[in-house]
C-alpha positions in Angstrom: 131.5 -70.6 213.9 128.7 -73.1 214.5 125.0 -71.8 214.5 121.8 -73.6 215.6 119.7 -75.1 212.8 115.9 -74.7 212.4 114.0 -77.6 211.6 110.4 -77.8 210.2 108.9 -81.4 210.9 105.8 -81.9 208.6 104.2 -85.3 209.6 100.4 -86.7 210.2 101.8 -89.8 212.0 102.1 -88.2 215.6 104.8 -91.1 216.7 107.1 -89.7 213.8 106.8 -86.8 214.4 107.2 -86.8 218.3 110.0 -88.9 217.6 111.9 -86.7 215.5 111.3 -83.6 217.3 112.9 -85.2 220.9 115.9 -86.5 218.7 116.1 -83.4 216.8 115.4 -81.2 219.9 118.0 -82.9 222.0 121.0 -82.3 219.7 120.4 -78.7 220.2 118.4 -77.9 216.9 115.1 -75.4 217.2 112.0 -77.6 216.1 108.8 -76.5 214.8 106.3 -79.0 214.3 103.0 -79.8 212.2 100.6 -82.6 211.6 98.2 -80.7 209.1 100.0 -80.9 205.6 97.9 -78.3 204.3 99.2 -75.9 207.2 102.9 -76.6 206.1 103.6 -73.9 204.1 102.5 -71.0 206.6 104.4 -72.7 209.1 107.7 -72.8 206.5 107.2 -69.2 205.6 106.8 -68.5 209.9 109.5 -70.1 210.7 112.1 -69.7 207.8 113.7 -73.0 208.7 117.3 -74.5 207.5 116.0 -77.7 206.9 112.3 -79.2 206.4 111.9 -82.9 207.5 108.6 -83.8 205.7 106.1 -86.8 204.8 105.8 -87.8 201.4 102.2 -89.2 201.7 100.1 -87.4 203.3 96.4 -87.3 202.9 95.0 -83.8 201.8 97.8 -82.3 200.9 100.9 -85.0 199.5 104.8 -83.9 200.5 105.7 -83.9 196.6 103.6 -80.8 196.2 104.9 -79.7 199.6 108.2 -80.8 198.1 108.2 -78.0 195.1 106.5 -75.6 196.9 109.2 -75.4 199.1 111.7 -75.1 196.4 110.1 -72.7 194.2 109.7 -70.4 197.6 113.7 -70.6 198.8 115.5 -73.0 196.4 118.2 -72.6 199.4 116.2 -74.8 202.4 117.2 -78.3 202.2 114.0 -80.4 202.1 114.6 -84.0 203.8 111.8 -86.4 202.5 110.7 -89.4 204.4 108.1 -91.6 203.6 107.5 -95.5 204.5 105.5 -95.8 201.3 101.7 -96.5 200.6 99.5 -99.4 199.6 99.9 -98.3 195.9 103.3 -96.8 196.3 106.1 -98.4 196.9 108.7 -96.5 199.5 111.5 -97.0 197.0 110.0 -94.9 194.3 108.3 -92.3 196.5 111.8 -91.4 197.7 113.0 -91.8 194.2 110.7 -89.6 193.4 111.2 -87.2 195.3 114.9 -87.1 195.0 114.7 -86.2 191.4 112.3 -83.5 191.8 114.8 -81.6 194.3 114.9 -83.2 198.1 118.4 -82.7 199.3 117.9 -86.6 201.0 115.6 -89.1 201.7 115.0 -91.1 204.8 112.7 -94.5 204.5 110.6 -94.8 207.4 110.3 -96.2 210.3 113.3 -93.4 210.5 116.5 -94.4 212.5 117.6 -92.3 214.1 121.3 -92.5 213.3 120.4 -92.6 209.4 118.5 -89.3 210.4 121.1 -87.4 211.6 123.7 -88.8 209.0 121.0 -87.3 205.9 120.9 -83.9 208.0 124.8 -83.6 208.2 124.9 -84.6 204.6 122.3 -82.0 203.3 123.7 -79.4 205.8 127.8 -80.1 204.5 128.2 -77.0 202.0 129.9 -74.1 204.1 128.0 -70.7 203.4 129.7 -67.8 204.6 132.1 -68.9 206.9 129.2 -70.5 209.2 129.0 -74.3 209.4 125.1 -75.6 210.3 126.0 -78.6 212.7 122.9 -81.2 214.1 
């Protein structure tokens, strides 16, 4: 049996995240959306997505903190990190970063859209309880 996945989008560049959510949105998936990092977490404990889709660098409030957050509150949503990297950090070891502190996948940004959907299958592949999540 195939169920629809909910997806919270957590980005403060408004192309991204427009972008994402008419990908996301056209393959059938239930998209919620923010631009204020510091807002994240109400709209993640709202919303009770599948899957969050967040920014790494973020002003205010950063997606690594976002990142564990997340994880501490439901170790079971698969977090989706994305970042295209800062002056001072370099993309490669945000996402590296964030992959060893628990994101179920990384995405470098600009985000293609194929590579998108590819990371979402990937995190999504486990079977729980005779239900497959499909994107």
């Amino acid at each position: 049996m195939t169920t629809t996945i909910h997806i919270l989008i957590i980005d403060t560049d408004a192309e991204t995240l427009k972008a994402c959510e008419v990908l996301l949105s056209s393959r059938k998936a239930t998209t919620v959306t923010t631009c204020d990092s510091r807002a994240a977490m109400r709209e993640f404990c709202a919303c009770n997505p599948d899957i969050v889709l967040t920014e790494l660098v973020m002003p205010e409030r950063d997606g690594i903190e976002l990142l564990l957050d997340i994880k501490r509150a439901a170790p079971q949503t698969k977090v989706i990190a994305m970042s295209g990297g800062s002056v001072s950090l370099p993309t490669e070891f945000v996402l590296h970063l964030a992959h060893r502190l628990g994101a179920d996948g990384t995405i470098s940004k600009p985000v293609d859209a194929t590579r998108l959907l590819k990371t979402i299958e990937t995190a999504l592949s486990p079977i729980q309880k005779g239900q497959r999540k499909t994107i």
